[in-house]
N, C-alpha and C positions, 0 to 999 in steps of 0.2 A: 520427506514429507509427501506420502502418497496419498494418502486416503484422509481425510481430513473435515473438521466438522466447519460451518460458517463460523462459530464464535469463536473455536480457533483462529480461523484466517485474522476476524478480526482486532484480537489478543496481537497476534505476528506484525498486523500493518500497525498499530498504534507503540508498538515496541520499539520496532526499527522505523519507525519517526521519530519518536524520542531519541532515539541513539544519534539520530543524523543532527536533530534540531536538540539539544536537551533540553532549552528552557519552554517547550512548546508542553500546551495545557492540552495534552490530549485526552483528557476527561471531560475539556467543554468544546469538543473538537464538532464543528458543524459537515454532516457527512456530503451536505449538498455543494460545498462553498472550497473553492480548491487549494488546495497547500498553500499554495503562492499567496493568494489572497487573505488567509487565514495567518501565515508566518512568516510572510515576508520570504518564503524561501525562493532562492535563487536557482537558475541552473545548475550549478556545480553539484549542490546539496538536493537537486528533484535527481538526477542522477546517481548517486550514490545513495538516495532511498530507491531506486529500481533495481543498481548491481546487488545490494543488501537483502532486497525480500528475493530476488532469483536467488540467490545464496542460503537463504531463510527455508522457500517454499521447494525451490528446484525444480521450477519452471522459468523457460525462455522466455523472457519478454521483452520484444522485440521493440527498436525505437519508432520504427511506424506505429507503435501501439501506445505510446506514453501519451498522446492527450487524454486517450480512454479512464488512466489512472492518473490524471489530477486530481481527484477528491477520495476521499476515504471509500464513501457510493463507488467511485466506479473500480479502484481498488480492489473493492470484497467482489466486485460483480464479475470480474476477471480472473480472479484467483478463483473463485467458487468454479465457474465454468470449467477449470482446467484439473480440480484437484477434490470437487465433490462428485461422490458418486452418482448417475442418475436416478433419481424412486422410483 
């Protein structure tokens, strides 16, 4: 996945959240409010949604960088930066 539109990315991040979490509503998913606090999710499973979308998007994302992507928001804001092209 190189070259890549926003609504992509964000199709990718609500996908492989579903797969990690399956019963999670990510159709009423608040993009401000972070996983955790939205699903209860754990470590183990906020981890295996980062190895997943590096797998998904095939970009590096590094564990100094995972508070960045606690929420859907900062997510798309991370991938976009690494995988949108500049206008």
């Amino acid at each position: 996945m190189s070259i890549i539109s926003r609504e992509k990315i964000r199709e990718t991040i609500l996908r492989t959240l579903g797969d990690v979490i399956p019963n999670a509503d990510t159709q009423a998913i608040n993009p401000d409010i972070s996983f955790h606090d939205q699903f209860e999710l754990d470590s183990i499973d906020f981890l295996r949604l980062m190895m997943n979308l590096e797998k998904e998007t095939n970009v590096t994302i590094f564990d100094f960088d995972y508070p960045k992507l606690s929420t859907l928001k900062g997510c798309e804001h991370y991938l976009v930066e690494r995988l949108v092209p500049m206008a």
